[in-house]
C-alpha positions in Angstrom: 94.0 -18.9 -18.8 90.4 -19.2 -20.0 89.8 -19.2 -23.6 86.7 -17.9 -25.0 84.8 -19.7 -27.0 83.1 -17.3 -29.3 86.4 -16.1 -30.4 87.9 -19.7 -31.1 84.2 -20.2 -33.3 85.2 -17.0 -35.1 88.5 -17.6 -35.8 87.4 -21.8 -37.0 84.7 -20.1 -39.5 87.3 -17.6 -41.4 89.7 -20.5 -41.1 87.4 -23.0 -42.9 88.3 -21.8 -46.6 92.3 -22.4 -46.0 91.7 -25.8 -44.3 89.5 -26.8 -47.0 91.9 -25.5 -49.6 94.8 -27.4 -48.0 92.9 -30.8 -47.4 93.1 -30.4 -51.4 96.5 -30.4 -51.8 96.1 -26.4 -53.1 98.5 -23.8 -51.9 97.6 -21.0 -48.9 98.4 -17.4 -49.8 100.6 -16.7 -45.9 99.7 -13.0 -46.3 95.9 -13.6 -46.1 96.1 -15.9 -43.7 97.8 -13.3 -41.4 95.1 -10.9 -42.2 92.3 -13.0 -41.2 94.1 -14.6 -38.8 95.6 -11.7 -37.1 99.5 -11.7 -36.9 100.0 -12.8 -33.2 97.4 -16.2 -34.1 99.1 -16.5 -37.9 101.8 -19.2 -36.9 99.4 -21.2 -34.8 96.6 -20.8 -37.2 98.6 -22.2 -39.5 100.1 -25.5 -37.5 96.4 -26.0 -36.7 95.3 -26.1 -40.1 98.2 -28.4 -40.9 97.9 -30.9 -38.5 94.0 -31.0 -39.3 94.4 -31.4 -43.1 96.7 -34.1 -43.2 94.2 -36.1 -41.4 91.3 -34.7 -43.6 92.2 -36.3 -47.1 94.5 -38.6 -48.8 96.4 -39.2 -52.1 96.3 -42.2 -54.2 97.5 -41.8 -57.2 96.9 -38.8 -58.8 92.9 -38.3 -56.9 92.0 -36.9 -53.6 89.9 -39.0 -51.0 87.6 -37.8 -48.3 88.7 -39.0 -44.9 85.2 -38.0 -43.3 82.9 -39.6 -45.4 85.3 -41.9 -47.6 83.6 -41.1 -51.3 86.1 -40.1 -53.6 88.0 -39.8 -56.2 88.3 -35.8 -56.3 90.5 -33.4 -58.3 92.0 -30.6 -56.6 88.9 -28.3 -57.2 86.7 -31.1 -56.4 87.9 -32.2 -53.3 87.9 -28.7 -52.0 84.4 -27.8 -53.2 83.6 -31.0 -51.5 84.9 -30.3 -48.0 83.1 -27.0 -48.1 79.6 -27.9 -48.9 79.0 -31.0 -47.4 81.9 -31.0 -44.6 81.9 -27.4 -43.8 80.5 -28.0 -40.0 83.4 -30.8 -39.1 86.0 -28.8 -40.4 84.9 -26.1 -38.5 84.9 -28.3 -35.2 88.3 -29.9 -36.4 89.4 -26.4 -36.6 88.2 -25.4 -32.8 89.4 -28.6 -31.1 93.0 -27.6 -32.7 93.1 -24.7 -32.4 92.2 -25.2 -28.6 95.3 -27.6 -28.3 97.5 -25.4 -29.6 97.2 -22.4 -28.3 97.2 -24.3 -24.9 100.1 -25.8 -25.2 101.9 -22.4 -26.2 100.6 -20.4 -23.5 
C-alpha cells in the first residue's frame, strides 16, 4: 500500500494545534479531533499525537520545558504558544513520520 504524501502533509498541518496543545499538558476536545481528522483516521490521529507529545516537552515542577530547543520554563499557555510559533515546522514533521508509522503498522 502506497501512502500519499500530500495527504499525510495535510492531515500533519490541521494536526499541529492539538499536538501543540497536548505537548502543553492542555486537554483535546475528541469531537474536533474527529472532525478534522476524519472518523476512520481519529483513533490513529490521536496515538500519533500521543506518542509525539510525550517526547515534545517535560514537567518539572509545576513548568513546562521545550524538548526541541531546551529553553524553558513555560506555563501552560506559554509552552503551547511556544511550540506553535517557533516549532510549528518540527511538529509538523514529527507529526508525518508518526503518523507514517502508524498507519503502517495497522494496515
Amino acid at each position: 500500500m502506497g501512502l500519499n504524501t500530500s495527504k499525510l502533509d495535510s492531515l500533519s498541518e490541521r494536526l499541529i494545534d492539538f499536538l501543540a496543545r497536548r505537548a502543553s499538558n492542555k486537554s483535546i476536545n475528541a469531537d474536533k479531533l474527529r472532525v478534522v481528522a476524519g472518523s476512520s483516521i481519529a483513533k490513529i490521529s490521536l496515538e500519533a499525537i500521543e506518542t509525539v507529545a510525550r517526547g515534545i516537552s517535560r514537567l518539572e515542577g509545576a513548568s513546562l520545558y521545550c524538548n526541541i530547543c531546551g529553553k524553558g520554563p513555560f506555563t501552560k499557555k506559554g509552552m503551547y504558544l511556544h511550540l506553535t510559533r517557533l516549532h510549528k515546522y518540527e511538529l509538523k514533521n514529527m507529526l508525518i513520520h508518526e503518523l507514517r508509522e502508524k498507519i503502517l503498522k495497522n494496515y
